[in-house]
Structure formats: structure tokens, C-alpha cells
VEXDREN-490382 format. One line per field, with one value per residue (C-alpha): residue number from 1; x, y, z. Coordinates in steps of 0.2 Angstrom, whole numbers, plus 5000, padded with zeros to 4 digits. Layout:
residues N
num	(NUM, ...)
east	(X, ...)
north	(Y, ...)
up	(Z, ...)
//
This chain:
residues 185
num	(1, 2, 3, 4, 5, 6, 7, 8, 9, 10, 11, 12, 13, 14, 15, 16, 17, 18, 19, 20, 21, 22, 23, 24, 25, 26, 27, 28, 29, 30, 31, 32, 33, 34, 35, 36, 37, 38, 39, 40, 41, 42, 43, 44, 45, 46, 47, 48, 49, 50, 51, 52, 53, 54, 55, 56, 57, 58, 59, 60, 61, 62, 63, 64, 65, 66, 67, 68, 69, 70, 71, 72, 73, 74, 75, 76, 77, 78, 79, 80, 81, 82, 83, 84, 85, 86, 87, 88, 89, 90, 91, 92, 93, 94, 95, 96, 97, 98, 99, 100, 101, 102, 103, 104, 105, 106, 107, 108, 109, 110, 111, 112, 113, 114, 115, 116, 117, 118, 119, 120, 121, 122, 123, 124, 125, 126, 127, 128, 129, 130, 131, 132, 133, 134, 135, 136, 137, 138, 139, 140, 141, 142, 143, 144, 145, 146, 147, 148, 149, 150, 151, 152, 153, 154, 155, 156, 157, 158, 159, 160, 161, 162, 163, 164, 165, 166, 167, 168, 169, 170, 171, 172, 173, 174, 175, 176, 177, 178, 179, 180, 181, 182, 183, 184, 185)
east	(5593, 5609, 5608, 5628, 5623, 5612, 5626, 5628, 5620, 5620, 5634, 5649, 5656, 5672, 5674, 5689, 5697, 5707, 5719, 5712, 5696, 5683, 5672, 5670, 5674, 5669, 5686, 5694, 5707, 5723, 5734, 5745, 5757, 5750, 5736, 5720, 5703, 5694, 5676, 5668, 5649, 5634, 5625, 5627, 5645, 5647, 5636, 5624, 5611, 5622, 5635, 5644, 5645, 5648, 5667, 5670, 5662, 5676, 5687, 5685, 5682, 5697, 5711, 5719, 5718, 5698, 5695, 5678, 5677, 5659, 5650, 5634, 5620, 5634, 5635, 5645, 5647, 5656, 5665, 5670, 5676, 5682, 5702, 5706, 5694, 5703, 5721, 5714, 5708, 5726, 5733, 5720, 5723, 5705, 5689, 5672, 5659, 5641, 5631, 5623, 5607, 5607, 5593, 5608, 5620, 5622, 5617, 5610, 5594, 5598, 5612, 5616, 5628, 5646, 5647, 5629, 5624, 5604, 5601, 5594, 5602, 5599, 5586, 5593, 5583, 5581, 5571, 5563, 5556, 5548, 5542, 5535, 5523, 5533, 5541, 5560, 5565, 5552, 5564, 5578, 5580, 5582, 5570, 5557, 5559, 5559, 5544, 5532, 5537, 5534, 5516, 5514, 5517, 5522, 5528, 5537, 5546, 5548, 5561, 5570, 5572, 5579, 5593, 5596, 5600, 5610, 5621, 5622, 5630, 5643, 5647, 5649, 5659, 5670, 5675, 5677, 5685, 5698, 5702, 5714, 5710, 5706, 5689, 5684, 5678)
north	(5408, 5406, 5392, 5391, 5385, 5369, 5357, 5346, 5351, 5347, 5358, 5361, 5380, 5376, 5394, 5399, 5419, 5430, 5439, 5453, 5451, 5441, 5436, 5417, 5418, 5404, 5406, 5399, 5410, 5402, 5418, 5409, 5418, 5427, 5437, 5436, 5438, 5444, 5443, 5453, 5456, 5446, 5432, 5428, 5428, 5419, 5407, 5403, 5387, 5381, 5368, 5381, 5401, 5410, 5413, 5394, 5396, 5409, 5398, 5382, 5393, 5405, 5393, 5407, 5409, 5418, 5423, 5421, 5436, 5436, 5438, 5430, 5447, 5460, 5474, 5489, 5493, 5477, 5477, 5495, 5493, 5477, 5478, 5460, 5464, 5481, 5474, 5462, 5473, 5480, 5464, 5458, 5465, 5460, 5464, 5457, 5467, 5462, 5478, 5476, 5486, 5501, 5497, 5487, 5501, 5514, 5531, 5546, 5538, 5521, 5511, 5493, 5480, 5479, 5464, 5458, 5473, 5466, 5469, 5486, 5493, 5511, 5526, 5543, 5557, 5562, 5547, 5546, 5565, 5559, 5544, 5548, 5537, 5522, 5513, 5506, 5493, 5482, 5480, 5468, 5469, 5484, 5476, 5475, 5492, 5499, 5488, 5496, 5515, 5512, 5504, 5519, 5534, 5533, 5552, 5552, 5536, 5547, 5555, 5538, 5535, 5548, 5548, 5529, 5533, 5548, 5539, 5522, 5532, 5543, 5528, 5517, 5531, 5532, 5514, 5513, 5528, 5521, 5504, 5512, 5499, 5500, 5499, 5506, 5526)
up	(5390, 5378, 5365, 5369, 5386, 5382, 5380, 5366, 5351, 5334, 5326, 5336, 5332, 5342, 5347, 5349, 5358, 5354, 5365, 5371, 5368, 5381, 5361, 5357, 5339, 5327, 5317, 5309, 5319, 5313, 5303, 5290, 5278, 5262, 5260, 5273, 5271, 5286, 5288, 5300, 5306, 5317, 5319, 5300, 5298, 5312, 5304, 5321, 5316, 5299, 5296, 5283, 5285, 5271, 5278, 5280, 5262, 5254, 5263, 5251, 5235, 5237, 5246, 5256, 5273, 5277, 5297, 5304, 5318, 5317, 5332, 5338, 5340, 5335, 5328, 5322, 5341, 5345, 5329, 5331, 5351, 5354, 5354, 5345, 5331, 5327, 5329, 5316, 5303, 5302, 5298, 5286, 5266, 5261, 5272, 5270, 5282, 5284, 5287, 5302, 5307, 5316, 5330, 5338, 5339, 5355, 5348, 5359, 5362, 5371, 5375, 5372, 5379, 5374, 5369, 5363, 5355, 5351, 5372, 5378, 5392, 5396, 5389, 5388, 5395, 5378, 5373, 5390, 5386, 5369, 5376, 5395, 5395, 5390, 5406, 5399, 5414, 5404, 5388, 5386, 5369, 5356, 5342, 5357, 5360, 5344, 5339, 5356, 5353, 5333, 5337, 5351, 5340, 5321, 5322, 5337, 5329, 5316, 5327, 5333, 5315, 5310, 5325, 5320, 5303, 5307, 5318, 5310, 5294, 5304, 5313, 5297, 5288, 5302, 5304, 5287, 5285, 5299, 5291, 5277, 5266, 5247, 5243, 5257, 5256)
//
């Protein structure tokens, strides 16, 4: 069940799109002339359950135009692959990144959705052979996931760790790495 499906409720995010993108951004979207800020990240940039995330926030303090492209259960994935986001990280001259975690994040060990990157979707055969005695159709969501195989076995965990920090870092470089921005390296 989605809280964004409930009907009224009492904040209105007023999502808005971007083209080329099927994401409901909170915004503000509205690029004006001078330099932008462009926050990027999950449920906290967005600002999911509060009147005033922190982008609204940089908004008021820094009076220049600040874009809110957080994304309700994102994570680098959606950040990474979604084609408005990129476009806009081109445009932007300042970029403020919440760092996601890695247990939303495809690696060589699960899969996650596109564009809600906290759902399981797919084991790989490697994770199935570390795990055969788990059955994966009963998961929906990666902390669920990660929580049974921890509580299972702490040292083949030791394993998924590993693999989720390894990936979460070469990821990470590489985004960052392909923002061409200062500060960034």
C-alpha cells in the first residue's frame, strides 16, 4: 500500500515530472536564471512526512533557485539511471547528494526495482548458492532480506557485506566521477 494513494492527507507535496522521466518529484522544479543548487537523494531529500525538507530549507536561507529531485525510497540506482535526473545534474553548478545506503542498490547479488529501489526483485544464482536454504519469492523488500540472511548466518553475511560495500563504492566513484563538478573526486 502507498501513502501517496490514500487521498488527502495532511501535507500536500505537489509532485510534480520531469520530461523524461516517469518520477513524481517534490521540486521545487522551476529552473530560473543564475546559479542552481540541485539536491539529489531519497526519502529525506524529498522530505516524505515534513512540511520543510532540507531543500525547501537551502531554499529560504540561500535565495537562489534550489531543486528538490529527491525521490521517495531511492537510491544511487535511481539517481544514477533515471535520464531527467542526469540531464539535471549537467545543468546544475552546485550539487547537494544525500548518500544513500548500499542494501538499496543492484549489485551482483540481488536486483532491485528501477524506480523504488528499497524493493527486492531478483536473487542471482550466486546469492542463491550461498544461501540454498533461503526461499527469495518470500522477500519484497531489500532490508527484509538482508535482515533474515544476517540472522541465518553471520559469516555467509560476511560475504554479502563485503559485495555491498565493493559495489556501493565503485558505484559512488563513478557517479561522482561523471558529474564534472568541483568538489566532487
Amino acid at each position: 500500500m502507498s501513502f501517496e494513494q490514500r487521498g488527502i492527507l495532511p501535507l500536500d507535496y505537489r509532485t510534480s515530472t520531469l520530461a523524461g522521466s516517469p518520477l513524481r518529484f517534490r521540486g521545487p522544479l522551476e529552473i530560473e536564471d543564475g546559479p542552481t543548487v540541485l539536491c539529489l537523494g531519497g526519502s529525506e531529500t524529498f522530505g516524505r512526512f515534513i512540511q520543510a525538507p532540507y531543500p525547501k530549507q537551502l531554499l529560504d536561507h540561500l535565495k537562489r533557485p534550489v531543486i528538490n529531485l529527491g525521490v521517495v525510497n531511492g537510491g544511487l540506482d535511481v539517481v544514477m539511471e533515471d535520464p531527467a535526473i542526469t540531464a539535471a545534474t549537467r545543468q546544475a553548478d552546485e550539487i547537494v547528494l544525500q548518500i544513500t545506503g548500499a542494501h538499496n542498490m543492484t549489485n551482483r547479488l540481488y536486483s532491485v526495482h528501477r524506480r523504488r529501489n528499497d524493493r527486492f526483485l531478483k536473487a542471482s544464482e550466486t546469492l542463491r548458492t550461498i544461501y540454498p536454504d533461503v526461499d527469495f519469492t518470500e522477500f519484497h523488500f531489500t532490508r527484509h532480506l538482508l535482515s533474515h540472511l544476517r540472522d541465518l548466518s553471520e559469516d555467509r553475511f560476511q560475504i554479502i557485506q563485503a559485495e555491498l560495500k565493493t559495489a556501493w563504492v565503485a558505484r559512488m566513484r563513478g557517479f561522482l566521477d561523471g558529474l564534472n563538478k568541483p568538489g566532487f573526486s
